[in-house]
C-alpha positions as CSV (number, residue, x, y, z in Angstrom):
1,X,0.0,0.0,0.0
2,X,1.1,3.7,-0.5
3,X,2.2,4.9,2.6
4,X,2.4,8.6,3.9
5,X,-0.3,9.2,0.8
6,X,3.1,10.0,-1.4
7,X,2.8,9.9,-4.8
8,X,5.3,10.5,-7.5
9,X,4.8,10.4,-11.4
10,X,6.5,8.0,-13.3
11,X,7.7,10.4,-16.2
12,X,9.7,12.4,-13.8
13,X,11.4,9.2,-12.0
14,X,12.3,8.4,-15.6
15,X,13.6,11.5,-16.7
16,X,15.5,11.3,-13.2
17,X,17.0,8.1,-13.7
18,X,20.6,8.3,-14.7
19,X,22.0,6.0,-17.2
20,X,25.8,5.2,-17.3
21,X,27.4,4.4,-20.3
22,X,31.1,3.3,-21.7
23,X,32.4,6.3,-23.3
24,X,33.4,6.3,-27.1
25,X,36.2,3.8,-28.3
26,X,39.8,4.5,-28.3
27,X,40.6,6.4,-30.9
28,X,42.1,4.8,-33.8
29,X,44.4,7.8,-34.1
30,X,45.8,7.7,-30.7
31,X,49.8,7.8,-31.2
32,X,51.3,4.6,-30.6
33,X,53.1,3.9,-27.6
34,X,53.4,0.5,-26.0
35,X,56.7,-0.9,-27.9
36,X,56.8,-3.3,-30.3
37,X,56.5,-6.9,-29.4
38,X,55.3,-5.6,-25.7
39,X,56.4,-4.3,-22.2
40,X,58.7,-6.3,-20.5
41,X,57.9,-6.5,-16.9
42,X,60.7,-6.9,-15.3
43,X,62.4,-8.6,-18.0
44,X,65.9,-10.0,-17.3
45,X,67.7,-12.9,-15.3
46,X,66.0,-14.9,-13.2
47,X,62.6,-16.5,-14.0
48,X,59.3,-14.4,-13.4
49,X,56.0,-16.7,-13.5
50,X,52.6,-15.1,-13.7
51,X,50.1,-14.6,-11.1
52,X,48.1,-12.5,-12.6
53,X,46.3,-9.7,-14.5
54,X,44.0,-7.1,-13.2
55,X,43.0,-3.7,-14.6
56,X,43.6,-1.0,-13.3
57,X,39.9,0.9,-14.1
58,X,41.5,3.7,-16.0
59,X,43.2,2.1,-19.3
60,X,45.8,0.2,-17.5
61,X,46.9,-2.9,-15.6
62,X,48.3,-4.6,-12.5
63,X,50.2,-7.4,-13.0
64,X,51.4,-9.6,-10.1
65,X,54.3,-12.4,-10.8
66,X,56.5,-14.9,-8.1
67,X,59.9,-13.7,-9.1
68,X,63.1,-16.0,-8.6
69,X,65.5,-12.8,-8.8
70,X,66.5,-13.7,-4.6
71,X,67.8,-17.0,-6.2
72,X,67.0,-19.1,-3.0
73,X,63.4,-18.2,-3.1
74,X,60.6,-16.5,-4.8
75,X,58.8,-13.8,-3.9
76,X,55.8,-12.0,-4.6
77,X,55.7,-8.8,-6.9
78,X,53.4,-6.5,-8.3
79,X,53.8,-3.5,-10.6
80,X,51.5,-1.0,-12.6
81,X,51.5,-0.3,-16.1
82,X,49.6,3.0,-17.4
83,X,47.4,3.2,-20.6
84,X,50.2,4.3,-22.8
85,X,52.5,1.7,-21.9
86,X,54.8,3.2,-18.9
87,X,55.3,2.1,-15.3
88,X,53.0,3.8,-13.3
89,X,54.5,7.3,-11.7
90,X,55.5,6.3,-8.0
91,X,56.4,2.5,-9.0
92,X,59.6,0.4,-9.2
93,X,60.5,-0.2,-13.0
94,X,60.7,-3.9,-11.5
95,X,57.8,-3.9,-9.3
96,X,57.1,-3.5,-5.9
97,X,57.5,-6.4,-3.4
98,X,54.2,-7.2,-2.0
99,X,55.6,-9.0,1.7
100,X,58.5,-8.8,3.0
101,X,58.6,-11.5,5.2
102,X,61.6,-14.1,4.9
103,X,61.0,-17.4,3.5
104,X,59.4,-18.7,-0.2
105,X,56.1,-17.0,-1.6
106,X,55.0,-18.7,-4.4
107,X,52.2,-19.3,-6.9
108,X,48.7,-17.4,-6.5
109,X,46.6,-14.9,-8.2
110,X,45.0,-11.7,-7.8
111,X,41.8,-9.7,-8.6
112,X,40.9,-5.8,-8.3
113,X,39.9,-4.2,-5.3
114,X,36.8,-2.1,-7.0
115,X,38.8,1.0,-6.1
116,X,41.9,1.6,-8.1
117,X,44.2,-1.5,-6.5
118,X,44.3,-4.8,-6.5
119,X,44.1,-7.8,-4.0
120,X,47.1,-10.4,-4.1
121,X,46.7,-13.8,-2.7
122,X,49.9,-16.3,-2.3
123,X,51.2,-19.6,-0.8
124,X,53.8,-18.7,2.0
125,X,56.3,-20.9,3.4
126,X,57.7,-18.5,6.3
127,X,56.5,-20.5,8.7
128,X,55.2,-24.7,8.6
129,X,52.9,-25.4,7.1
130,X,52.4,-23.9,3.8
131,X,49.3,-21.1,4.2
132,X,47.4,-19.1,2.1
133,X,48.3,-14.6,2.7
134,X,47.0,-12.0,1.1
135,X,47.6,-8.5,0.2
136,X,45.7,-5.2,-1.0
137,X,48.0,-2.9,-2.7
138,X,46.5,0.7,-3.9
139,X,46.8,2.6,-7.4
140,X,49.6,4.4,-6.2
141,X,51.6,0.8,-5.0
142,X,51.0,1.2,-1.0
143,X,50.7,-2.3,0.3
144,X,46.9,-1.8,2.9
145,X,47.8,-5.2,4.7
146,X,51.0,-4.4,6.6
147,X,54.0,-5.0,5.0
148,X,53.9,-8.8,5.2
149,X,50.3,-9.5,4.5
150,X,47.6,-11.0,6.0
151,X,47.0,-14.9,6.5
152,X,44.0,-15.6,5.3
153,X,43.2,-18.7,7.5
154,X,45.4,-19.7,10.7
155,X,44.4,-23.3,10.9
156,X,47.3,-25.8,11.4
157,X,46.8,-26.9,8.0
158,X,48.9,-26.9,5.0
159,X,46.6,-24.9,2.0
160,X,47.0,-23.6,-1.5
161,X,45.3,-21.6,-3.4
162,X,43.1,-22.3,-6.7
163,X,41.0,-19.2,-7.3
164,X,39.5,-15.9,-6.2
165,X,36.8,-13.6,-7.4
166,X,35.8,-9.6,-6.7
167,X,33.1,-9.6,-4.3
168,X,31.9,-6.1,-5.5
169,X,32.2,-4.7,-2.6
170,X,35.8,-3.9,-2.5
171,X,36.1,-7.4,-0.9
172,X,36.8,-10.5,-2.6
173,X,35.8,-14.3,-2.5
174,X,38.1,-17.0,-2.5
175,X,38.3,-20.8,-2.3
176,X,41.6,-22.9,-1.1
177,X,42.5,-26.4,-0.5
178,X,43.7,-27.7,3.0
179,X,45.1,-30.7,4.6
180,X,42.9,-30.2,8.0
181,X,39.8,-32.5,7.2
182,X,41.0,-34.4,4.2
183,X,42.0,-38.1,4.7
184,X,45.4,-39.0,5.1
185,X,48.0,-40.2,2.2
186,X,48.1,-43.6,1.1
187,X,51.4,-45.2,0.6
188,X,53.4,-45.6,-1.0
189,X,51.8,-41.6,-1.4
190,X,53.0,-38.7,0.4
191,X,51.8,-36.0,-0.9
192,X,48.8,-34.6,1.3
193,X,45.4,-34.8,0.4
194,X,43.2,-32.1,0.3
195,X,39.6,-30.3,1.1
196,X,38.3,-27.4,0.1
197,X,37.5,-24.5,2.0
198,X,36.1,-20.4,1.2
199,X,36.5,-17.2,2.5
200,X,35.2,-13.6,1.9
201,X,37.1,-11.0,2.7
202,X,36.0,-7.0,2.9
203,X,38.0,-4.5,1.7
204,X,39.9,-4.5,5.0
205,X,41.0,-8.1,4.6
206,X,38.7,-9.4,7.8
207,X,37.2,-12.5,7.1
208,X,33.3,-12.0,6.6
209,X,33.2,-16.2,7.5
210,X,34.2,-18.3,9.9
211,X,36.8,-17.4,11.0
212,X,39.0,-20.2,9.9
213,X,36.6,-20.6,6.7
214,X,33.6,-22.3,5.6
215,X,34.1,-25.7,4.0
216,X,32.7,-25.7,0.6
217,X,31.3,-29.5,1.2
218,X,29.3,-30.6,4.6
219,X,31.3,-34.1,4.7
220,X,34.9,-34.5,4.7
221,X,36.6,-36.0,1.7
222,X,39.6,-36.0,-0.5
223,X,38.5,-32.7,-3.5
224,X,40.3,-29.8,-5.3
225,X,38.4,-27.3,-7.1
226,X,38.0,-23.2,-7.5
227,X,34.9,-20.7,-8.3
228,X,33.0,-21.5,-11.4
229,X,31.1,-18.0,-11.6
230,X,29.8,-15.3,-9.5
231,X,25.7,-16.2,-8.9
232,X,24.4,-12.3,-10.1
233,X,23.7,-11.8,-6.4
234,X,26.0,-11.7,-4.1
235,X,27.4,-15.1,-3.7
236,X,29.5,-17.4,-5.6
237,X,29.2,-20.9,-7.2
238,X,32.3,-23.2,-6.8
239,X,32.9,-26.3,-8.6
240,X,35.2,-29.2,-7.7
241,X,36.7,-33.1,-8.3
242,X,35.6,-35.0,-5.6
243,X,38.4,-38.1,-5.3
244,X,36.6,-40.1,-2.7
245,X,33.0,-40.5,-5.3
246,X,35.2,-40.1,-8.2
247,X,33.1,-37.7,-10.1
248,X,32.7,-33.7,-10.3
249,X,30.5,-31.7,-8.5
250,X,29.6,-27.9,-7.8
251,X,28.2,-25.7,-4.4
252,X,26.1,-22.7,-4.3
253,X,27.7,-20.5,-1.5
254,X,25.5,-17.5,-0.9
255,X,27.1,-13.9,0.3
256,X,27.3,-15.4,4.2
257,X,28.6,-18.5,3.5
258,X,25.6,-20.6,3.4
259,X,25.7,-23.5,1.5
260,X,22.7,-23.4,-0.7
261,X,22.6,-26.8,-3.1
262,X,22.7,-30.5,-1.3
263,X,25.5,-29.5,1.6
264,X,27.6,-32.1,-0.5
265,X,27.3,-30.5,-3.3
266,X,25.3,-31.5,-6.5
267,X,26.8,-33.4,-9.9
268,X,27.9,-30.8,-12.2
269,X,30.0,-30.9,-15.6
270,X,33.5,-30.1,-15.1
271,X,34.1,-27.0,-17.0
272,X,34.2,-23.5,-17.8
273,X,31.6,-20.8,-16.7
274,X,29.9,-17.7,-16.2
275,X,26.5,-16.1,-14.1
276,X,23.7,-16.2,-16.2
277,X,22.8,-13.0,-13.7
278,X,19.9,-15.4,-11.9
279,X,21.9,-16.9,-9.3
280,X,23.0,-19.5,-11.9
281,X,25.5,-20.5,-14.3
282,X,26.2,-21.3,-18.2
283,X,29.1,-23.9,-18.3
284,X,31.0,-25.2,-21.3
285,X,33.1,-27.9,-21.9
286,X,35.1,-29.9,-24.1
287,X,34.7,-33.9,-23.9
288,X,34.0,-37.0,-26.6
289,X,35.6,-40.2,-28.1
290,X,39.4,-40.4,-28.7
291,X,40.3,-38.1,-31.6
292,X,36.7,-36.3,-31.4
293,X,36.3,-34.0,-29.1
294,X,33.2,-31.7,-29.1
295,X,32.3,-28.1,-26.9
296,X,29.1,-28.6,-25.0
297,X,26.7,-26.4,-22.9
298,X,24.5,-26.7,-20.1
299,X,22.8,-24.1,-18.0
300,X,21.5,-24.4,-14.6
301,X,19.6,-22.0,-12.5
302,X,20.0,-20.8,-9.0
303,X,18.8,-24.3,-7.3
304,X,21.0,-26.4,-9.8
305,X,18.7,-27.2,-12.3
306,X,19.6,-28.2,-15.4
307,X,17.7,-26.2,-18.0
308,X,19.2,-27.3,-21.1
309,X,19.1,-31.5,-22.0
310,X,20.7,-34.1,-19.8
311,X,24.5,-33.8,-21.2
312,X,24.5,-30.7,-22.6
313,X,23.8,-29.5,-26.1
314,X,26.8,-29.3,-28.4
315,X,28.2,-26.0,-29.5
316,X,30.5,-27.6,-32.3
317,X,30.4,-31.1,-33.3
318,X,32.8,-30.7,-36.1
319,X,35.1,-34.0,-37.3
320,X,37.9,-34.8,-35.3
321,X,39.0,-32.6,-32.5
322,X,37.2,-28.9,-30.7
323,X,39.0,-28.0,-27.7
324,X,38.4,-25.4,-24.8
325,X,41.9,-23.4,-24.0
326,X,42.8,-24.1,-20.6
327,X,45.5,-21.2,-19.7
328,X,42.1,-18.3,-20.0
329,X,38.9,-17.8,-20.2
330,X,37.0,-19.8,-23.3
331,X,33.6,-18.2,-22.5
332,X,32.2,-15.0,-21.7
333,X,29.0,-13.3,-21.5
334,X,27.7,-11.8,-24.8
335,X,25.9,-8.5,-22.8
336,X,22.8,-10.0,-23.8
337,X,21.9,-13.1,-21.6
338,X,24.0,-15.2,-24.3
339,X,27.9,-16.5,-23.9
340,X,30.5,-16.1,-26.8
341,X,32.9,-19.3,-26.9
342,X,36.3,-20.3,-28.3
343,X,38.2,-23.0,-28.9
344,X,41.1,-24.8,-30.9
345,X,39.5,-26.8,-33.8
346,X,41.3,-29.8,-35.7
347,X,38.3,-30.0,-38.3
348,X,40.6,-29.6,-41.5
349,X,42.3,-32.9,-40.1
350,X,45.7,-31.2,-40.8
351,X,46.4,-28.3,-38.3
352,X,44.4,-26.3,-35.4
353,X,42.9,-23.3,-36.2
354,X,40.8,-21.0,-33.8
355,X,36.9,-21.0,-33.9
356,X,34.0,-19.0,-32.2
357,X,30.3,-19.2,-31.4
358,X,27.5,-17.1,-29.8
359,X,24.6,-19.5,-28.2
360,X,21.9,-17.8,-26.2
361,X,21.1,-19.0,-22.6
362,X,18.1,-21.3,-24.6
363,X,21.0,-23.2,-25.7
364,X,20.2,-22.1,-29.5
365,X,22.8,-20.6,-31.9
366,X,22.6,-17.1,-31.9
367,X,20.7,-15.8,-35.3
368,X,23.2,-15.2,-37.9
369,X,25.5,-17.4,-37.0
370,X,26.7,-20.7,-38.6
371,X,26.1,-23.8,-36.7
372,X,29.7,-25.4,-35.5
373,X,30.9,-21.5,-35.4
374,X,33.2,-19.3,-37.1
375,X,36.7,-19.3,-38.1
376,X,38.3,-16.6,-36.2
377,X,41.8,-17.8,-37.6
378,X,42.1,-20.8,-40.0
379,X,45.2,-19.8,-41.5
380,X,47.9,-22.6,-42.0
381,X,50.3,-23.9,-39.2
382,X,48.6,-24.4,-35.6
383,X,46.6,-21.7,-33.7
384,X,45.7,-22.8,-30.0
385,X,44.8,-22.1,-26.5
386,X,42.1,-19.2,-27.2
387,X,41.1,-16.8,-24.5
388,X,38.6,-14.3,-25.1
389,X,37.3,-11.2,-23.1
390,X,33.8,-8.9,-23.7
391,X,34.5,-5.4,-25.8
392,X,32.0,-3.9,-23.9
393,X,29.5,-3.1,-27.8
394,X,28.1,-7.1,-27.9
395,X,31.3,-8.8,-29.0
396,X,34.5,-9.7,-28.4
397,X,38.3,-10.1,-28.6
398,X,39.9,-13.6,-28.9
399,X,43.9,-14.1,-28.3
400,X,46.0,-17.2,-28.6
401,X,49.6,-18.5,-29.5
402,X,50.1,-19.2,-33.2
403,X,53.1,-20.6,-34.9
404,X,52.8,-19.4,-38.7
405,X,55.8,-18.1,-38.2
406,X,58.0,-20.8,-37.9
407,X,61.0,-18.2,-37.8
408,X,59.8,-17.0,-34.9
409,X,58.8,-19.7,-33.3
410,X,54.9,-19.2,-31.6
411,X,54.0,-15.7,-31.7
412,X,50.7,-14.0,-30.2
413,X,48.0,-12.7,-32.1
414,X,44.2,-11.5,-31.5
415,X,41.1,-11.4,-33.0
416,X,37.9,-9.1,-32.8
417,X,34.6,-10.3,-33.5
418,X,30.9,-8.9,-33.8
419,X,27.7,-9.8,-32.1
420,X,26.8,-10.8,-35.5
421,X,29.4,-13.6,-36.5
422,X,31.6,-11.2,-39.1
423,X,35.4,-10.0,-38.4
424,X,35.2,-6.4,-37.0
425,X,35.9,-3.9,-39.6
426,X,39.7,-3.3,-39.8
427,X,40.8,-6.2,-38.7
428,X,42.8,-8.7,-40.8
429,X,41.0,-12.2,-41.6
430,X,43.6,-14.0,-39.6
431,X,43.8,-11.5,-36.6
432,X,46.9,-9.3,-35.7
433,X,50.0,-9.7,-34.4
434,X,50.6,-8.7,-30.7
435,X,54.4,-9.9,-30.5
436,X,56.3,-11.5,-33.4
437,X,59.8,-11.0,-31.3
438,X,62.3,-14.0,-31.6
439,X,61.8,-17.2,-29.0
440,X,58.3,-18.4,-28.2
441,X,55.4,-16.3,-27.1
442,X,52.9,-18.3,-25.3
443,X,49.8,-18.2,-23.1
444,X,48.5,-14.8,-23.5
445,X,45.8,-14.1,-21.2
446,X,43.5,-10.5,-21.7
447,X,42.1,-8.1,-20.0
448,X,39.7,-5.8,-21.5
449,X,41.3,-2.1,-21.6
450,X,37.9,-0.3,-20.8
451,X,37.3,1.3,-24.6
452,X,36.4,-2.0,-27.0
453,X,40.5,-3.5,-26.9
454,X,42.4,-5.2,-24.5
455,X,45.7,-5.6,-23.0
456,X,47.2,-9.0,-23.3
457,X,50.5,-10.5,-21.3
458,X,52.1,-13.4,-21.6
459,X,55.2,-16.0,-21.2
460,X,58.1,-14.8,-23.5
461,X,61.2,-16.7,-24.1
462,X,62.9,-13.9,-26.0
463,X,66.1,-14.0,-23.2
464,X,67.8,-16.5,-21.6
465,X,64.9,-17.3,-18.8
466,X,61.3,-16.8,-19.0
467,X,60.0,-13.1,-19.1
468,X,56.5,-11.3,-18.7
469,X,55.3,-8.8,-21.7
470,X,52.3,-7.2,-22.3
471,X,50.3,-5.3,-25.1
472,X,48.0,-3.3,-26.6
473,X,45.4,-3.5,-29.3
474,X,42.9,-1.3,-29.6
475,X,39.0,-1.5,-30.5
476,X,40.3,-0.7,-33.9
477,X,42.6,-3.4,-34.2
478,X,45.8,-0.8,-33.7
479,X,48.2,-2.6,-31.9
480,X,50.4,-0.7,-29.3
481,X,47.9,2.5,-29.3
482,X,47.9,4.3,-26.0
483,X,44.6,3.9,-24.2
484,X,41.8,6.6,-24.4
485,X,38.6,7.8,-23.4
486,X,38.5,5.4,-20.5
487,X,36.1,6.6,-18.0
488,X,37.9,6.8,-14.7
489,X,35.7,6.5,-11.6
490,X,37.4,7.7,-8.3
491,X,35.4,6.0,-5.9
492,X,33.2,6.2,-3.2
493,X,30.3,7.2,-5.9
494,X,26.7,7.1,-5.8
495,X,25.6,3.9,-7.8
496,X,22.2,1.8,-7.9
497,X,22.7,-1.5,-9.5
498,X,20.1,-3.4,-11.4
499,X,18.6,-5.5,-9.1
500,X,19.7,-9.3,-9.6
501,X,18.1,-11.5,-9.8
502,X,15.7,-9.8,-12.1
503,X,12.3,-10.8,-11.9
504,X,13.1,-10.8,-7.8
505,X,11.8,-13.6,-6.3
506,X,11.7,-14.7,-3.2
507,X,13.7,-11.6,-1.8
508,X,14.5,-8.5,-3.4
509,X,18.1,-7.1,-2.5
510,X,19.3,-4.0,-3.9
511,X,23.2,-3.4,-4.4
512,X,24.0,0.6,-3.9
513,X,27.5,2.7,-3.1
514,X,27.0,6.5,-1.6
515,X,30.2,9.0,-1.7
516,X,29.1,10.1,1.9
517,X,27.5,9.5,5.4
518,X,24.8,11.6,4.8
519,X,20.9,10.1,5.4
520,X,20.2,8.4,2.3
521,X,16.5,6.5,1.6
522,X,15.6,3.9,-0.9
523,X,12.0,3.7,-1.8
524,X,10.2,1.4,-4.2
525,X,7.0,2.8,-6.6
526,X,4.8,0.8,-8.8
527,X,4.3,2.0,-12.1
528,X,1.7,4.6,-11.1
529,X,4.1,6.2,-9.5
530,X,2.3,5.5,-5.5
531,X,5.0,5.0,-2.9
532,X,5.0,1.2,-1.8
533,X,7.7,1.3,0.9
534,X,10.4,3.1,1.7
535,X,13.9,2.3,4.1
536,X,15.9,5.1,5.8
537,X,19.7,4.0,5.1
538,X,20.4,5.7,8.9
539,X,24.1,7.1,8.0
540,X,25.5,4.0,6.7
541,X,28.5,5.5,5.0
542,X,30.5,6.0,2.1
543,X,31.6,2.8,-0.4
544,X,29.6,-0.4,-1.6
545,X,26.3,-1.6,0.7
546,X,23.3,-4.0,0.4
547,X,20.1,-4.1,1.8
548,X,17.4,-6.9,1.5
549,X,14.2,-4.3,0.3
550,X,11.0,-6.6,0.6
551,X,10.2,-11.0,0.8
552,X,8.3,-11.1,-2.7
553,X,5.5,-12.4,-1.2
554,X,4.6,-9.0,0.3
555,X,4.6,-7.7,-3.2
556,X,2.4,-8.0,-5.8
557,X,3.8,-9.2,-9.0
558,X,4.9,-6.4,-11.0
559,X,7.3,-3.5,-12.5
560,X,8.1,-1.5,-9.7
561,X,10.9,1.6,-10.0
562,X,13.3,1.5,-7.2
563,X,14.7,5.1,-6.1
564,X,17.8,6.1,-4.4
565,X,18.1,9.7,-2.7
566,X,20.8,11.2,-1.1
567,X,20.7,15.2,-0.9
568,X,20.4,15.9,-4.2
569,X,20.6,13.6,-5.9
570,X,18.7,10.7,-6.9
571,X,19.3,7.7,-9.2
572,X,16.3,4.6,-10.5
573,X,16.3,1.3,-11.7
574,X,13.2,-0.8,-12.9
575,X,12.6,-4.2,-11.4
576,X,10.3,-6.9,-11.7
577,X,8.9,-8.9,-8.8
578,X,7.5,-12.3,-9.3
579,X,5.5,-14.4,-6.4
């Protein structure tokens, strides 16, 4: 019911809404200045083995590496490159060093902070057993955490760890394995066995969770396994090998922790995925008979149905072989409800060449597009391990290692494609060349640069010892172009994020960021604009909150406009309920 007899018309919540958009692409113009065949990080003696890539939110990147360059140990680095190629004023030309604690830190990954920084997670070996730390450093390369870190779980358990994903919140989710519950080695084994366990951290780095972690299975057992997708509202889905029933299965963990599917887990396709933006998941895979591989799909929903046919529906059934990459990403969301997918594709029977397809969440080709995909480079000599990223205007940009070259040895190239199946305009049939320097150039993983390209890095054996490069290509297909027209957000803002999932039902949360402590209100209208509820946000504060509006069931079913006011200023979203 209206309440307080407050009425509002829906024309002027419309004409108050505020709609945020990308700015224009980089322009093709821009003068070039990455350098050809790529920015070393850190290049030189002494081996420097990715951890990973993050941007940086205003046409640049963080990369983060385990560096040998101590000789009797490795240890954990992390350095900013700008949007025209250059170390970040205020950083080390070779990175800073994200603990400083004695002893080995190894292996990890790392994921953006929402604010300008990025959040590094590591195995560290100062003390016994081997446990999981992590670290926030800022834009300006200021480790948050202390100057060693934080551990991330104290149990007396050796742990490693497999993934992590940006809560949106300036906090981040993240799954490990550890030795604590697992059952012991059998000989003639003695290697430890494993469980698997999740944390979310805020922005602080304090654990939201238990504090030792919540276990991602109710039972015990033997498993190793990482985060499949974000769920579209707050949580995360994480799939895993179980060892002890010898098959593959995935959790629902919700933003507290909760377990949400069977507390065991359900049966779930080992493979690749992404948030369908309902609390569920679209996975693909690559599987089949000896010398016939195929790429499958299956979607689920937020309670683990599956929604598309027992087994999946294939994506490419080609002869011989279709493989997923396994070193990036292989599917992505198409901005539309649909995924884009890549793969390696042995159809010609004589050499791999790299293929795409666009399938909507029905499990149906796209319209337009050929069934069994594209070629998105078919040219001859072996193109493999595809990764792909959105461009932000309903396509996207594909990058792999490719040895046409033989001179060269492999060499990295990339790839734009439209929402509509076709090469983007400018770009060669084949894709262009990122990095064509002498020695192999494998494994590039992307990032998108903000403005329709990317940024790509990769392993280079150029020198004597594996090095890190990186590069540009814009939206255009201009390799090494500084990057423009980014739209850089200095944060805390005022934001209202489509509610998710959308039609809401059971409970409708709403995800919102104000720039201040001043009283802010959230109030929810039908579409004749009457008032049907309204919460005071009582001071909460400046960054990322969210607040559970309504149960469903107290709603009629409906399009409702939900308005956030602080001062001034005011921002709208539609939703639609569902009972």
């Amino acid at each position: 019911m209206p309440q307080d007899g407050h009425f509002i018309s829906v024309s002027a919540l419309l004409l108050a809404s505020i709609a945020v958009s990308a700015s224009a692409c980089a322009d093709s113009s821009a003068a070039s200045s990455w350098p050809t065949d790529g920015v070393g990080i850190c290049a030189g003696p002494g081996e420097q083995g990715r951890t990973g890539i993050v941007p940086d939110g205003a046409g640049g990147i963080f990369i983060t590496w385990r560096d040998a360059r101590a000789i009797t140990h490795n240890d954990v680095f992390a350095l900013r490159i700008t949007a025209s190629g250059a170390v970040a004023p205020g950083w080390p030309a070779c990175g800073i060093r994200v603990c400083m604690a004695p002893g080995n830190q190894d292996f990890g990954t790392s994921v953006t902070d929402g604010h300008g920084g990025v959040i590094v997670f590591w195995e560290d070996e100062r003390s016994s057993p081997i446990r999981v730390f992590a670290q926030r450093v800022n834009a300006a390369g200021a480790p948050q955490w202390g100057p060693d870190g934080i551990p991330v779980c104290t149990a007396s358990s050796e742990q490693g760890i497999t993934s992590a994903n940006p809560d949106g919140h300036g906090g981040v989710f993240l799954v490990w394995v550890d030795s604590r519950r697992a059952p012991p080695p059998e000989p003639p084994h003695f290697h430890p066995r494993y469980d698997l366990f999740s944390q979310r951290l805020d922005s602080a780095g304090v654990s939201q969770w238990a504090p030792e972690g919540v276990p991602v299975c109710a039972d015990s057992g033997d498993r190793v396994g990482g985060i499949l997708a974000d769920d579209g509202a707050d949580g995360v889905i994480v799939s895993f090998a179980d060892n002890v029933r010898a098959a593959y299965f995935a959790q629902h963990l919700s933003g507290t922790g909760g377990r949400l599917w069977d507390p065991n887990g359900v049966p779930m396709q080992r493979g690749q995925g992404i948030s369908d933006g309902a609390g569920g998941a679209l996975i693909a895979w690559s599987s089949g008979d000896p010398g016939n591989d195929n790429v499958w799909l299956q979607h689920v929903d937020s309670q683990a149905k599956e929604l598309l046919p027992a087994g999946g529906i294939a994506v490419c059934n080609a002869v011989f072989d279709q493989r997923l990459g396994t070193r990036g990403k292989s599917i992505v969301s198409d901005g539309a409800g649909g995924i884009f997918l890549a793969w390696y594709d042995l159809r010609n029977g004589k050499d791999w060449d790299i293929y795409a397809q666009r399938m909507l969440a029905s499990g149906a080709v796209a319209p337009g597009w050929p069934v069994n995909g594209i070629p998105v480079s078919a040219i001859p000599e072996s193109q493999i391990y595809p990764a792909i990223v959105a461009d932000g205007t309903g396509g996207a940009i594909i990058t792999w290692h490719d040895i046409r070259n033989a001179a060269t040895g492999y060499d990295v190239y990339a790839q734009r494609i439209t929402s509509t199946g076709t090469i983007a305009s400018g770009w060669p049939t084949d894709g262009v060349a990122l990095c064509t320097a002498p020695g192999h150039q494998v494994d590039p993983i992307p990032v998108p640069d903000g403005v329709g390209g990317l940024i790509a890095y990769w392993d280079d054996y150029r020198g004597s010892d594996v090095d890190i490069y990186a590069q540009h290509v814009s939206a255009s297909g201009i390799v090494g172009s500084v990057v423009t027209g980014v739209e850089t957000i200095t944060l805390p803002i005022m934001t209202l994020k489509a509610p998710r999932p959308d039609p809401s039902s059971p409970e409708l949360f709403v995800l919102y960021s104000l720039p201040s402590t001043e009283q802010a209100r959230i109030v929810l209208y039908d579409v004749a604009g009457r008032q049907v509820l309204s919460r005071g946000l009582g001071g909460v504060g400046p960054g990322q909150h969210r607040i559970h509006l309504a149960s469903t069931a107290s709603i009629p079913s409906g399009v409702y406009l939900i308005r956030l006011t602080q001062g001034a200023r005011s921002l709208s979203r539609r939703v639609a309920v569902v009972r």
